[in-house]
VOKOLLO-231866 format. One record per residue (C-alpha): x, y, z. Coordinates in pm, whole numbers, padded with zeros to 5 digits, always signed. Layout:
N
XYZ;...
//
This chain:
368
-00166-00245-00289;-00204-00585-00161;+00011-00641+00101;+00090-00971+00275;+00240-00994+00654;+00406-01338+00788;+00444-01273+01111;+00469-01469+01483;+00216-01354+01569;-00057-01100+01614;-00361-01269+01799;-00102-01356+02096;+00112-01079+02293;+00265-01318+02493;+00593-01244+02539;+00547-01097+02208;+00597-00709+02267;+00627-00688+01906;+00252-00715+01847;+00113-00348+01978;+00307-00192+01677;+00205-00493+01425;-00148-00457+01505;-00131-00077+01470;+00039-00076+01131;-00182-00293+01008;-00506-00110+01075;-00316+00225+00968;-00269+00025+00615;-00570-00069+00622;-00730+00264+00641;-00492+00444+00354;-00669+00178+00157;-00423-00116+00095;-00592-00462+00133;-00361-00600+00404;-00345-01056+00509;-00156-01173+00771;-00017-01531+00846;+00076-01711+01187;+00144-02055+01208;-00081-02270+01407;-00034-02351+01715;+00259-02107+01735;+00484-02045+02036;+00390-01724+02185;-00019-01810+02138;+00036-02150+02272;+00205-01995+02613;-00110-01773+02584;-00327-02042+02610;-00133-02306+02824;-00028-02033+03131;-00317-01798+03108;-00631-01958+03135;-00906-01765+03104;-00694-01433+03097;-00608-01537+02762;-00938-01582+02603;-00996-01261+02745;-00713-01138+02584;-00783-01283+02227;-01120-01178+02238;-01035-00806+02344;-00797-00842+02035;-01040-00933+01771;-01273-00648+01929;-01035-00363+01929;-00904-00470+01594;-01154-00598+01372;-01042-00468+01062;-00734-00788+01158;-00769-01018+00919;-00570-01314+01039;-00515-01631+00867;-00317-01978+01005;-00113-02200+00806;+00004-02533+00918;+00436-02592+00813;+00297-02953+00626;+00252-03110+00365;+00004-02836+00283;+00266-02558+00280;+00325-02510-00045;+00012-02541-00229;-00163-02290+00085;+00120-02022+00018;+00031-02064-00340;-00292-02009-00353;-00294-01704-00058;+00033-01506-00205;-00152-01483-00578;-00203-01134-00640;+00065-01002-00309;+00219-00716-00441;+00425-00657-00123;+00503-00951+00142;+00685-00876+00479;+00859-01164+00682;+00906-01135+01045;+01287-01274+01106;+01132-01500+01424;+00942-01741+01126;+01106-02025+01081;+01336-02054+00785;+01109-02343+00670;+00819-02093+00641;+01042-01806+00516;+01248-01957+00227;+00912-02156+00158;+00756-01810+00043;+01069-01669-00106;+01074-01949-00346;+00749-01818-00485;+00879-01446-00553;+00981-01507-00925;+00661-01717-01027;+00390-01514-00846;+00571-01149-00898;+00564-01022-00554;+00852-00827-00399;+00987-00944+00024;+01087-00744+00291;+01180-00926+00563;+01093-00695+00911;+01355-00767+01185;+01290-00628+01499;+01524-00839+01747;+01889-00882+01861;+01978-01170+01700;+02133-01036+01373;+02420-00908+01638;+02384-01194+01857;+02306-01467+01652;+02350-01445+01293;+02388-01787+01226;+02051-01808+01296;+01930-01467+01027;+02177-01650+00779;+01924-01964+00744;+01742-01727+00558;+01790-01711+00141;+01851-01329+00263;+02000-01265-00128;+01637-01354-00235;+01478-01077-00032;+01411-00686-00206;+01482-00559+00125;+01544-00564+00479;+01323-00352+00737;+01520-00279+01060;+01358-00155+01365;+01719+00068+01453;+01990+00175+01254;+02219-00051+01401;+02036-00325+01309;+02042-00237+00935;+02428-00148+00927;+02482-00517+00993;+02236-00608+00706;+02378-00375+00493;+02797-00411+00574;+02768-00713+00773;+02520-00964+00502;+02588-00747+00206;+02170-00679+00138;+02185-00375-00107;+01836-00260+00011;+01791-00152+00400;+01560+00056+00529;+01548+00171+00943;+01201+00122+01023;+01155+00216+01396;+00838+00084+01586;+00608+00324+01680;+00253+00376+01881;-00110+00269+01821;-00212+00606+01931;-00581+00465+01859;-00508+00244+02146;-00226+00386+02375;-00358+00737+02425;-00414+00901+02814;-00642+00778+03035;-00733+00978+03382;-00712+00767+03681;-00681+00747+04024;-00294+00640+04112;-00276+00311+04261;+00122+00250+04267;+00422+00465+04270;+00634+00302+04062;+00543+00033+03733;+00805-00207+03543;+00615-00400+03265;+00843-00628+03068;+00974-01036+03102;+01234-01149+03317;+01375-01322+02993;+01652-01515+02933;+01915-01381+03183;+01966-01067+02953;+01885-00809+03221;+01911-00956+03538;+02163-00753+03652;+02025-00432+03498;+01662-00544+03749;+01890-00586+04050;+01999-00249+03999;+01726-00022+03860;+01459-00212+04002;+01465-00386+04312;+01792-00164+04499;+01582+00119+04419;+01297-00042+04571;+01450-00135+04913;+01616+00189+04949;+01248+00335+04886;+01070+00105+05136;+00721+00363+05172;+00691+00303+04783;+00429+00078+04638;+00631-00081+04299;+00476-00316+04099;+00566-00553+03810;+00387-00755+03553;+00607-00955+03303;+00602-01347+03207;+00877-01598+03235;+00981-01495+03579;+01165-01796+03757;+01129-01879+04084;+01385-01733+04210;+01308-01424+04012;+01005-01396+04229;+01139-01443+04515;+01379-01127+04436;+01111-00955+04401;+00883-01023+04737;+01185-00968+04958;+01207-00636+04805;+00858-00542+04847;+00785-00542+04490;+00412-00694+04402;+00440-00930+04101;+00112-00912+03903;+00191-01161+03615;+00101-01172+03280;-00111-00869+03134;-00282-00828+02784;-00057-00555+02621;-00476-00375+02560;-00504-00316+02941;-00127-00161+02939;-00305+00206+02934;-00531+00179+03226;-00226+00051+03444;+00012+00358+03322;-00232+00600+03387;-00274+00404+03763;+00077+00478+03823;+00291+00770+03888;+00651+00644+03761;+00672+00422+03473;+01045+00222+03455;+01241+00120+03108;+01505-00081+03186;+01638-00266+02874;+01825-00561+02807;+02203-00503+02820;+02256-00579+02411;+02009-00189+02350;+02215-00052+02630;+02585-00132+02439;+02628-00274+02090;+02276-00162+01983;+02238+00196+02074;+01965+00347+01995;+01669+00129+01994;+01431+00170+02252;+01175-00111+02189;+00848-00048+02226;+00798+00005+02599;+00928+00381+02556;+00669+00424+02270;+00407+00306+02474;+00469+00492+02805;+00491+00776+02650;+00186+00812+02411;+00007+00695+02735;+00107+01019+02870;+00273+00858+03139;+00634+01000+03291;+00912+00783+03196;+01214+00688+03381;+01476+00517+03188;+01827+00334+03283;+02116+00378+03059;+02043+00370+02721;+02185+00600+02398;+01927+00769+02181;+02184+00785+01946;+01922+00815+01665;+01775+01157+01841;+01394+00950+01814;+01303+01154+02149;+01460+01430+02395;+01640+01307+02661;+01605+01451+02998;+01276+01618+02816;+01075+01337+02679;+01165+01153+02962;+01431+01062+03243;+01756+00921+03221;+01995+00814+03476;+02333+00682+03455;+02318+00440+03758;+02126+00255+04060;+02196+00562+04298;+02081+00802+04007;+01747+00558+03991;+01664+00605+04313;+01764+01020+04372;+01548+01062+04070;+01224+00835+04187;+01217+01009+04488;+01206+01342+04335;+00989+01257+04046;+00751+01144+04307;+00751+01477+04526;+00735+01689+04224;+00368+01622+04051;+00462+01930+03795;+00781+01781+03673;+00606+01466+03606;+00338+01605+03418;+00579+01855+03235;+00757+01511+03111;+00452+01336+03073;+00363+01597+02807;+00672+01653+02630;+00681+01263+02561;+00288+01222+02472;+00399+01542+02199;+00695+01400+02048;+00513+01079+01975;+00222+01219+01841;+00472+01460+01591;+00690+01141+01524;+00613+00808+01591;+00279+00666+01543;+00180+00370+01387;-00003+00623+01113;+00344+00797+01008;+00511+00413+01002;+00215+00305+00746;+00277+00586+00524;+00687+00518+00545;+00636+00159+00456;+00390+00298+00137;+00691+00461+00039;+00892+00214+00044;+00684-00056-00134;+00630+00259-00409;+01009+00254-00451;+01053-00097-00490;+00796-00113-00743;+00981+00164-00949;
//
């Protein structure tokens, strides 16, 4: 098949979390031997930030991108007057076309205008919040124009399914690049690692509580953080709790740091932790196919992706957070017992490989 990705982005990780999995479905694609395109828009937000806070970290970064994934093949559009002759002339021949829902509807309803003329069947691929906490902004989209909706949790696709009436839904969990994210041995540098964005106030609380109380209670612990969009007073938080605040880091070098650290944290943001049980994001599926032992605040697995209290650890508050770093930390067996069950449950469920072949299923039964 020819298949056809719009998506932010996949040069840029910037605040983009999204792009391990992207990356590593593509190349899986790739190698079952579909020809596979993908769009971003140029000069788009999350490889603009790249460039305009990073510096030289992000040509680094890009560069480290197009080496560890050369088989890639990314392509920019501009949203102007050469729109709709480019999306023309590129979508000739698509057999399959996935949207990301954080395109712009300009972009989006731009290609699904094409569908009847050129013959291609859409997907559009949402992996965010907003079709429960913004849905006026999903319902810019001609969504009765698309063959089908791919949603990263189950939750997610109920509200496509009951809530905007699409007949065809499909949960399509993210997974790991277990060509990339894969154990690394290392010396251990910190105790504890948090690596996610400050973001929009939708977890500030959930950091006071899972991150920086636990850190002042555990004073003799080294913590450390790397995220983007912290505000200043963010940072401050975080130096008067002892907590060293490394910045922005390319999501390639994400192994090296895991396997540097003894704890890894997943705190999500409060709308995964409520309305939205059941999606982890892609943190979890990263920590643990780096073999790395997982510590998690409250979340519900309610789709049974992983073991709890196996795969990883959960607690149900701050004072659990803390009782449970410190005796993660004394116990090096108990972390490497987790460490293991995770790395084995992601390599039986939830690579990027077994997401490929789910999504040539799915384009198979569309075309029937």
């Amino acid at each position: 098949m020819k298949i056809v990705f719009f998506y932010h982005s996949l040069v840029s990780d910037w605040n983009h979390g999204n792009a391990h999995f992207l990356r590593g479905l593509v190349r899986e694609l790739v190698r079952q031997g579909h020809t596979v395109r993908c769009y971003e828009e140029l000069g788009g937000w999350s490889l603009s930030n790249l460039v305009k806070q990073e510096g030289d970290m992000a040509v680094g970064a890009i560069d480290e991108f197009r080496r560890t994934y050369p088989e890639v093949d990314v392509r920019f559009y501009q949203r102007d007057s050469t729109l709709q002759t480019f999306l023309r002339e590129e979508l000739t021949g698509a057999d399959i076309v996935l949207i990301h829902e954080w395109n712009e509807p300009e972009l989006v309803n731009a290609v699904l205008a094409l569908k009847q003329k050129l013959g291609f069947r859409a997907l559009l691929h949402d992996t965010h919040h907003r079709a429960y906490t913004s849905a006026h902004e999903i319902l810019r989209f001609n969504l009765h124009l698309f063959d089908g909706v791919l949603a990263f949790g189950d939750a997610i696709r109920k509200i496509y399914s009951e809530g905007f009436g699409i007949p065809n839904s499909w949960t399509f969990h993210e997974a790991a690049d277990t060509t990339v994210f894969a154990p690394i041995r290392s010396e251990k540098t910190a105790d504890v690692v948090w690596i996610g964005n400050w973001g929009d106030e939708e977890r500030t609380r959930e950091l006071m509580r899972f991150l920086v109380e636990p850190a002042l209670a555990l004073p003799d612990r080294k913590f450390v953080v790397h995220g983007v969009r912290y505000p200043d007073a963010g940072r401050k938080t975080l130096e008067q709790a002892g907590i060293e605040f490394r910045g922005y880091i390319p999501n390639l070098t994400t192994p090296l740091v895991y396997a540097q650290s003894a704890l890894a944290l997943h705190i999500p943001r409060r709308q995964y932790a409520n309305g939205l049980s059941g999606i982890p994001t892609i943190r979890v599926f990263e920590v643990l196919a780096c073999g790395a032992t997982l510590v998690c605040a409250p979340w519900s697995d309610a789709e049974d992706l992983f073991r709890s209290g196996i795969d990883y650890a959960l607690v149900a508050d701050q004072d659990e957070m803390i009782g449970e770093i410190e005796h993660l930390l004394k116990d090096e067996a108990a972390r490497k017992q987790i460490a293991q069950s995770g790395l084995e449950t992601i390599r039986k469920r939830h690579t990027c490989a077994h997401r490929a072949t789910q999504l040539t299923e799915i384009c198979e039964e569309l075309g029937r």
